[in-house]
N, C-alpha and C positions, 0 to 999 in steps of 0.2 A: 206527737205527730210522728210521721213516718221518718224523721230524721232525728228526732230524738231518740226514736228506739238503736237507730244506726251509734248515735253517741254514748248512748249507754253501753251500746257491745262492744265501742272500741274502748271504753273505760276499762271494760273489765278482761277484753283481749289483753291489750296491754300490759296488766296486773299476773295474767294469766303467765304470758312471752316474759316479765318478770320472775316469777318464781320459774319458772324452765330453765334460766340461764343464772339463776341460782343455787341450784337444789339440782343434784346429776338424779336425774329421768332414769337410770339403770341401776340405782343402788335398792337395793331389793331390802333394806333394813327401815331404812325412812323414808321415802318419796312413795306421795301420794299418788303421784305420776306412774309410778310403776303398777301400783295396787290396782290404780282405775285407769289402767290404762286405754283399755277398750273403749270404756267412755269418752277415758278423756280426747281420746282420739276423732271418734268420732262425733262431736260436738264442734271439734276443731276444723275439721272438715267439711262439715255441714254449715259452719262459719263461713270459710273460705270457699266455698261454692257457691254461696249467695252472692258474698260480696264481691266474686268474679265477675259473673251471671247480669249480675244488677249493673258493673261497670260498661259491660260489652254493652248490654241493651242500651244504655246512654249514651256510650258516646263511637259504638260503631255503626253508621247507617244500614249496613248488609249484613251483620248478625244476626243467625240463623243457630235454630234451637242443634240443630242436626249436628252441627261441628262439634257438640260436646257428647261427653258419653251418657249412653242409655237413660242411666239410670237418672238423670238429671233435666231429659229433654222435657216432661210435665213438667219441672216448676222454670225449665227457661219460657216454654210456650207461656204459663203462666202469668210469666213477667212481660214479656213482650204486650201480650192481651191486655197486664194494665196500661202500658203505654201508650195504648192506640190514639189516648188521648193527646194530644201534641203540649193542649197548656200546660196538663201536670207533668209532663216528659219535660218540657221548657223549665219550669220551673224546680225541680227536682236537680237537673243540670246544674241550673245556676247555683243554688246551692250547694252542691257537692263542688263548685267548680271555687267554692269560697270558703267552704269550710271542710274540705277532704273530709267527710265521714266516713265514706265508703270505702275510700282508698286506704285510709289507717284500717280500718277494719281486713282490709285485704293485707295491707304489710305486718301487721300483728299474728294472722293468723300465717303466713309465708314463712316471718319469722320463727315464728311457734316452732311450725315443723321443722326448718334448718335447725333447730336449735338443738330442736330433740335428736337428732338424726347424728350428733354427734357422739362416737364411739358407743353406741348406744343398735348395735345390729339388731334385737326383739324391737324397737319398733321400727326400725326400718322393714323388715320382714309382716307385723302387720298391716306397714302399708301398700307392701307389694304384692299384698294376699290380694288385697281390693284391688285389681285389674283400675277399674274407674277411678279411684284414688289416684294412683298412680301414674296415668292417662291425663287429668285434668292438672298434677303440678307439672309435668312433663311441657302438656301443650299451653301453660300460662308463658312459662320462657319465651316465646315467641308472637305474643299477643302482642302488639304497639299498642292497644288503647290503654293498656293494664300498666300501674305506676313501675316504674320501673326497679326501684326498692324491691319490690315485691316477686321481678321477675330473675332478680340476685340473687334472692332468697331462696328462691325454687331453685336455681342454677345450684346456687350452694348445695340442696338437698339431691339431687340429681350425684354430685360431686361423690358428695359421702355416701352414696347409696353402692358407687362403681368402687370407690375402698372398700365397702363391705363385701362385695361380692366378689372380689379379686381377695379376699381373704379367705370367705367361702370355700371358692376352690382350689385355693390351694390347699387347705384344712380338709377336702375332698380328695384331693391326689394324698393325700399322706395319709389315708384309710381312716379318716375321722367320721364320723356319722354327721349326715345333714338331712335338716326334710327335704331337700331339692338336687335332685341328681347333676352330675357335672354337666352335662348337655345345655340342661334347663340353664344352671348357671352361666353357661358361654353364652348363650345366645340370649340373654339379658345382660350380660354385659357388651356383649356386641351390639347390643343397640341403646346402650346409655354413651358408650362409646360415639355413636353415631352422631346422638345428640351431643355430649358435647364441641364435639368439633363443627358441628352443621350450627350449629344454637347460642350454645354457652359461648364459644370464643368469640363469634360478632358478636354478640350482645358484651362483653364484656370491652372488647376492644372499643366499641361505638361508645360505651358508660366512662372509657378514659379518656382524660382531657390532655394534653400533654404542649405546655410554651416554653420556649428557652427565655422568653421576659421573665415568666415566672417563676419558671426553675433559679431565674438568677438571683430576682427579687427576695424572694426564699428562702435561698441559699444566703443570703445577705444578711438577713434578719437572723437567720440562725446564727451567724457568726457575731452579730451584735449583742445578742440574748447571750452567747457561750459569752462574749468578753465583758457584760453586766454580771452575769454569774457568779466569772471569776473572780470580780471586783467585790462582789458583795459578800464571796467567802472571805478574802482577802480579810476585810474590813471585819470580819466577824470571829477570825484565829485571833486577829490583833485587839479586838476588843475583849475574846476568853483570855489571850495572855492577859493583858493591863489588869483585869481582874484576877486573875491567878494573884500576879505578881500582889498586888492590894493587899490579899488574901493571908499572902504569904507573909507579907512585912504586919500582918492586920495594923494598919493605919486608920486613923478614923477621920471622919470627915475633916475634920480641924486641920490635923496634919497635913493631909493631901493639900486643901486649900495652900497651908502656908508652906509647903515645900514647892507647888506651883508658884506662887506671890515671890520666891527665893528662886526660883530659877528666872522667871520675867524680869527680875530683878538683875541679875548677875547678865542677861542679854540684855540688858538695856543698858548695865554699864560696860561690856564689852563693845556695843554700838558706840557710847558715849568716847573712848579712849581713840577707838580707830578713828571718828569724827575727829578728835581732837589733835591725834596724829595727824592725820591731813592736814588740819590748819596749820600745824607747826612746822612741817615741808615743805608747804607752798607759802608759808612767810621767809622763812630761812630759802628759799630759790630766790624770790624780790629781793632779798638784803642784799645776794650776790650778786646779782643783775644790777642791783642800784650800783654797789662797789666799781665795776665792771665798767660801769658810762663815766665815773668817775674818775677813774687814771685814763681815759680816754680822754678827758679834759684837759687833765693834766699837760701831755705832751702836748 
């Protein structure tokens, strides 16, 4: 069915956002990532347009093919067209609304790109080549229907795109060869710039939660877990010493037993003597006390 095709591409998104954040995407010796990258790029992109696309259509009532770019408005009319139907739109919702396929699909392939985008300037530069690329992670940041995972993820990639290009040009000013003249560079940085502070900082500010109950609550447990910790090191030096020390005297089990059986021993009869001292204190007080009512008598 139409949403099992959805589960299978987030099986292997996922598998995908795996090996990315395993395997550095720029080592030009072993990563298949690097070798196909073209592909690999665009597959992943063609991923996350759909699974965008397909979100808005469900669950924005006024989305409109034209808000995306070009290249994309065929298969958003597309989708829109199959939805005219209200029961398969109804019921396609509810589904996604129980079992996020769409949306993993959408935060795997978000992820994907943030991932790759790390220290990794050749593909950020392929993706900035694509205008529409570029255009659609850009305007998901600010989409409210689109999970929001997804919209961090993009944020993130936005993030690492204004490091790479603030490296750029500086690597520009200092007579380095680039395919993109410094102008071109400012005024792509001036308007990732834009977006972060118009986009990225609400969206991030509104995604932080922030309680002093919980902060305290927290803070609480931390301090519990550090004084269980310590405790259970504690307990665990002194359990390496007692075995060192074992080690060292090599005693064998017999021994130990009967030099424990000899110390319980020697505590039980220094127990025994203090007991026995007290009785003999507190007889010899009575004797003098008895004494004591006796010449009282006497006179």
């Amino acid at each position: 069915s139409f949403m099992e095709q959805f589960a299978l591409l987030s099986l292997c998104l996922h598998a995908l956002c795996g090996l990315v954040e395993n395997i550095s995407a720029n080592n030009t010796s072993s990563s298949i990532l690097f070798h196909q990258r073209d592909q690999f790029l665009s597959s992943t992109m063609r991923a996350f347009n759909l699974a965008k696309h397909m979100i808005s259509s469900l669950f924005t009532p006024t989305f409109n093919s034209t808000t995306a770019s070009d290249a994309n408005v065929n298969a958003n009319s597309n989708i829109n067209n199959s939805f005219q139907n209200d029961t398969v739109k109804n019921i396609l919702i509810k589904k996604e609304n129980e079992l996020n396929l769409i949306s993993d699909v959408l935060t795997y392939t978000s992820r994907t790109i943030h991932s790759s985008s790390d220290d990794n300037p050749t593909f950020i530069q392929l993706v900035l080549a694509n205008t529409n690329w570029s255009d659609d992670i850009i305007s998901t940041i600010s989409n409210m229907s689109l999970p929001a995972l997804s919209r961090l993820h993009c944020a993130g990639f936005v993030i690492n795109t204004r490091h790479s290009i603030a490296y750029d040009i500086s690597s520009s000013s200092s007579g380095n060869n680039t395919t993109t003249t410094t102008s071109q560079l400012q005024q792509i940085q001036s308007n990732l710039e834009t977006t972060i502070t118009t986009q990225i900082l609400p969206l991030l500010s509104s995604s932080t939660f922030y309680s002093n109950d919980v902060t305290i609550a927290l803070w609480k447990q931390i301090e519990m877990n550090e004084i269980k910790l310590k405790e259970e090191q504690q307990d665990e030096l002194i359990e390496k010493n007692v075995i060192s020390i074992v080690d060292g005297k090599k005693e064998s089990a017999r021994q130990i037993a009967r030099r424990q059986k000899q110390i319980k021993a020697a505590a039980k009869a220094v127990a025994k003597a203090a007991k026995e001292a007290a009785s003999a204190a507190k007889q010899q007080d009575s004797i003098m006390k008895d004494g004591g009512d006796d010449d009282d008598d006497d006179d």
